[in-house]
C-alpha positions in Angstrom: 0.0 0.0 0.0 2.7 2.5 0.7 4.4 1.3 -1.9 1.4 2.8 -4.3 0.8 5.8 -2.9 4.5 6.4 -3.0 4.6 5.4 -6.9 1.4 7.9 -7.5 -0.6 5.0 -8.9 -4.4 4.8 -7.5 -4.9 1.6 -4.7 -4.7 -1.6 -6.6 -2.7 -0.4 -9.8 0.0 0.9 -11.1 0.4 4.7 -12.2 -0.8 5.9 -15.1 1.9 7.1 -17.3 1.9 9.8 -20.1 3.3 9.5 -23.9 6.2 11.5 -23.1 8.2 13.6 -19.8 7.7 16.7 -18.9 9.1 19.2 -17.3 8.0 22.2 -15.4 10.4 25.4 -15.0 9.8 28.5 -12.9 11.4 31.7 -13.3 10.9 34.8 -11.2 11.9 38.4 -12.6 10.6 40.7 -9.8 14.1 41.6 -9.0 16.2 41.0 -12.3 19.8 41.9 -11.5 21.4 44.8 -12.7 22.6 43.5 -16.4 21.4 40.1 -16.0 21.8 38.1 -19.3 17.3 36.7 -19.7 17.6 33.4 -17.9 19.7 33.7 -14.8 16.6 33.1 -13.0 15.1 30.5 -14.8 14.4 26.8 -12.9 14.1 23.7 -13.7 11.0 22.5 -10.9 10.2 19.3 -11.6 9.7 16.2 -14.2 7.0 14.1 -14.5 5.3 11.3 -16.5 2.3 9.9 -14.7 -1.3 11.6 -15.0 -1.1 11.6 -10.7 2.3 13.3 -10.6 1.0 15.8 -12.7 -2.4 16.2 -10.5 -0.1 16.8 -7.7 2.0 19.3 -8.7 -1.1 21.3 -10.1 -3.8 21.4 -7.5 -0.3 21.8 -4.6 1.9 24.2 -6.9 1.5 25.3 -10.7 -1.4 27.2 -10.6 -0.9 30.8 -12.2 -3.3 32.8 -10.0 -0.9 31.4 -7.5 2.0 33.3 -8.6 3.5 36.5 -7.7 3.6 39.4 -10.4 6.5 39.0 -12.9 6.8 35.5 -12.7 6.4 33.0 -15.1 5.5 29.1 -15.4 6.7 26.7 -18.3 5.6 23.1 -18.6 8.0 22.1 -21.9 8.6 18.4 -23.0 12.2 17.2 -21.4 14.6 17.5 -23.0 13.5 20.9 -24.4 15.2 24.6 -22.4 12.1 27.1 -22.7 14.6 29.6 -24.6 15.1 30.8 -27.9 18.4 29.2 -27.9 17.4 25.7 -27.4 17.7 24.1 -30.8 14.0 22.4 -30.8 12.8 26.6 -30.3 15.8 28.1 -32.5 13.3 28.2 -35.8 10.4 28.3 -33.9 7.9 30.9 -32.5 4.2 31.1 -30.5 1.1 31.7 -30.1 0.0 34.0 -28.0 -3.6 35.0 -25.7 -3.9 37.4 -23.0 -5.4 37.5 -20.4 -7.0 40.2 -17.9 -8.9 37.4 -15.0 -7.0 35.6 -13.0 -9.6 32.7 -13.1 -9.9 32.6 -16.8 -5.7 32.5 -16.8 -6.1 29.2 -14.6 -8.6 27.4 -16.6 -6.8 28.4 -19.8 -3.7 27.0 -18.2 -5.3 24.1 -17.2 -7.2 23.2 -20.2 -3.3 23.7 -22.2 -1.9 21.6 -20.2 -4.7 18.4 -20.4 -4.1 19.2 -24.1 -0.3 18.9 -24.3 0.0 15.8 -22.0 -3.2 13.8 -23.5 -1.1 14.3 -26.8 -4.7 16.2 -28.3 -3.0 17.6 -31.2 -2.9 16.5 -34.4 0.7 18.1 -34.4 2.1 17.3 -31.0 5.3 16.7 -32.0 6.0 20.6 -33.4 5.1 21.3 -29.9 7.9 22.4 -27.4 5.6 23.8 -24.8 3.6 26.6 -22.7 4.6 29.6 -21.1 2.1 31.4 -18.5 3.6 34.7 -17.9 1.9 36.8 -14.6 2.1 40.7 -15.0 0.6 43.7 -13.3 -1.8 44.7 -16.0 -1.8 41.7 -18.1 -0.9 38.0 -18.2 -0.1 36.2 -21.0 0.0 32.3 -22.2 2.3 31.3 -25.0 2.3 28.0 -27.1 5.6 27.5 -28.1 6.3 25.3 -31.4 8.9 24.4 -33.7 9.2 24.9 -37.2 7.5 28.3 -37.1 7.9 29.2 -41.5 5.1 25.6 -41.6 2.1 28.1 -41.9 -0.1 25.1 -42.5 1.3 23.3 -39.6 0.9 26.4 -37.6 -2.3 27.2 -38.5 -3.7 23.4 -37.1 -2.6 24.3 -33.8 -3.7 27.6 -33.5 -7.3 26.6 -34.2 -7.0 23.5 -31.8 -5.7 25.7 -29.1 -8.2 28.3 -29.7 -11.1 25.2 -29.2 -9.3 23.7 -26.8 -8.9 26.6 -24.1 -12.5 28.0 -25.8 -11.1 31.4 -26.7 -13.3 33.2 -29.2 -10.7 36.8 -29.3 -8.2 36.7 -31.9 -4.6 35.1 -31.6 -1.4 35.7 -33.0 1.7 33.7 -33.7 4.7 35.3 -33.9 8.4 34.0 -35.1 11.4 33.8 -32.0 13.4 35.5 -34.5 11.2 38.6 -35.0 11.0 38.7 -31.5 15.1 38.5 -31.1 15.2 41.6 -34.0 12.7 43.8 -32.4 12.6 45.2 -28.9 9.0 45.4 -29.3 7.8 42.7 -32.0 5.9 44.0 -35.0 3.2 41.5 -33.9 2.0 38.6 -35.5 3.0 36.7 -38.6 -0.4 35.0 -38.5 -3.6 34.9 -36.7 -6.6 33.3 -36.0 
């Protein structure tokens, strides 16, 4: 009996593992230090691959409305940094959707995550991962994929995401390296 309850699985069986791992990664930028490089403050939190480790670390820790204000939360497939330089992201971009309730930001968050580790898109593997980013005025989740210049590709999982979190406001998907040109991004290269 301890033995299960220590392994996550439910009494009588054995835990119920996902497809892949994945990782969650925490970064906190209320006080960036003076020069800084992005990133110094990024964590790696935890790994899992069973539906109850993820259950856990949701409901006890990852929640957005949890979070203090210019913070962020990641949940990225292991293996994969969440940053531009990570060569799965390097010729990749997102899709983004903001956010002004805090309650709205968790469900969104939740209904993302279900998504990514059910494996309920039709392109999961041009996924890297989400980002929920918590700011004063406005939060902010971003899909992150891979081959960004795949419009068709792109296109699928904008519309899944769009039904999956059951957002009916415009979204836009924007390229890493627009973002690494520009100080303040010309916007999106595509929307839905």
């Amino acid at each position: 009996m301890a033995e299960t309850a220590a392994s996550g699985g439910d009494e009588g069986g054995a835990p119920h593992r996902l497809e892949r791992k994945w990782t969650f990664w925490f970064d906190n930028q209320t006080k960036p230090k003076q020069g800084a490089a992005w990133g110094t403050s990024l964590r790696k939190a935890y790994t899992f691959d069973t539906v109850e480790e993820f259950w856990c670390l949701h409901d006890q820790i990852f929640r957005p409305s949890k979070l203090p204000a210019n913070a962020d939360f990641h949940c990225f497939k292991a293996g994969i940094e969440p940053k531009w330089e990570d060569p799965e992201c390097a010729n990749g971009g997102k899709w983004s959707v903001t956010c002004n309730r805090k309650s709205t930001l968790d469900t969104m968050w939740l209904e993302t995550l279900m998504a990514l580790i059910g494996e309920q898109f039709d392109d999961a593997e041009e996924i890297c991962g989400v980002v929920v980013s918590v700011r004063p005025r406005q939060d902010k989740l971003a899909l992150w994929t891979k081959a960004a210049s795949n419009e068709a590709v792109q296109m699928s999982i904008g519309r899944k995401w769009k039904e999956i979190m059951d957002f009916n406001d415009k979204i836009v998907y924007s390229f890493h390296d627009d973002s690494r040109r520009e100080k303040s991004s010309r916007g999106g290269r595509y929307s839905i």
